[in-house]
C-alpha positions as CSV (number, residue, x, y, z in Angstrom):
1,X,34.7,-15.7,4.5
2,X,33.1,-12.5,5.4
3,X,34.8,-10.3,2.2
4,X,32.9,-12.2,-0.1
5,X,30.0,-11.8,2.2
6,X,30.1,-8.7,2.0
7,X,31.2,-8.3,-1.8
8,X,27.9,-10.7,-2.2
9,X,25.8,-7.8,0.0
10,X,27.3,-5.0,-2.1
11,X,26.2,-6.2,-5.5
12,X,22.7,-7.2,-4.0
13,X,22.3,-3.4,-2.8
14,X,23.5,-2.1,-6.3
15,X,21.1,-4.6,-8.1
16,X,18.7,-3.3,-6.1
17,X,19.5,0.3,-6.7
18,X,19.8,0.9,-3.0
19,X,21.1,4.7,-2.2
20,X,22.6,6.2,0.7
21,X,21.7,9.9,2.2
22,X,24.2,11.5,4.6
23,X,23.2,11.3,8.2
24,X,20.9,8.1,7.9
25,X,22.3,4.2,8.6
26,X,19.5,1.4,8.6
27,X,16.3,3.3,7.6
28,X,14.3,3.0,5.1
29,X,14.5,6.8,3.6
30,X,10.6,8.1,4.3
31,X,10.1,12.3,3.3
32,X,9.9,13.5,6.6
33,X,13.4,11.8,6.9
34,X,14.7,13.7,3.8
35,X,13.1,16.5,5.2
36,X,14.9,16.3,8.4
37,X,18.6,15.6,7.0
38,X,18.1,18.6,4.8
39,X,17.9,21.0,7.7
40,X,20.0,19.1,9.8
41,X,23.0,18.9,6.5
42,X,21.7,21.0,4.2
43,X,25.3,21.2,2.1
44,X,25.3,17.6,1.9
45,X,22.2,16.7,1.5
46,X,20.5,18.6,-1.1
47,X,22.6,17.2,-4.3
48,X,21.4,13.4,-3.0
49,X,17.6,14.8,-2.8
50,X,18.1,16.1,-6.4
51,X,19.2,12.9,-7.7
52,X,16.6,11.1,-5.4
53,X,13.9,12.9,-6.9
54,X,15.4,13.1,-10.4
55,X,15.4,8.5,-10.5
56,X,11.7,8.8,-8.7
C-alpha cells in the first residue's frame, strides 16, 4: 500500500508545481532561505534560483 501512496503524493506535488532546492527538506522556501543555501552551495544552488525566479 505505501507505493501508491506515495506515487499518489508525487503527482499531488507536481500538480502543484512543488520544487525542491538543494540543502532544504520540509520548508517552505522563504528568500532569506535561498539566500542562505546560496552561500552555503553556491554551485548547486544558483541554476535552481534562476529557474525559481524565472517561473515567479
Amino acid at each position: 500500500m505505501y507505493n501508491i501512496k506515495l506515487v499518489e503524493h508525487c503527482k499531488m506535488a507536481e500538480k502543484e508545481r512543488w520544487g525542491y532546492v538543494y540543502g532544504t527538506f520540509s520548508t517552505v522556501l522563504t528568500e532569506p532561505l535561498l539566500q542562505q543555501k546560496l552561500k552555503q552551495y553556491p554551485s548547486k544552488v544558483k541554476l535552481q534560483e534562476f529557474l525559481l525566479k524565472k517561473n515567479e
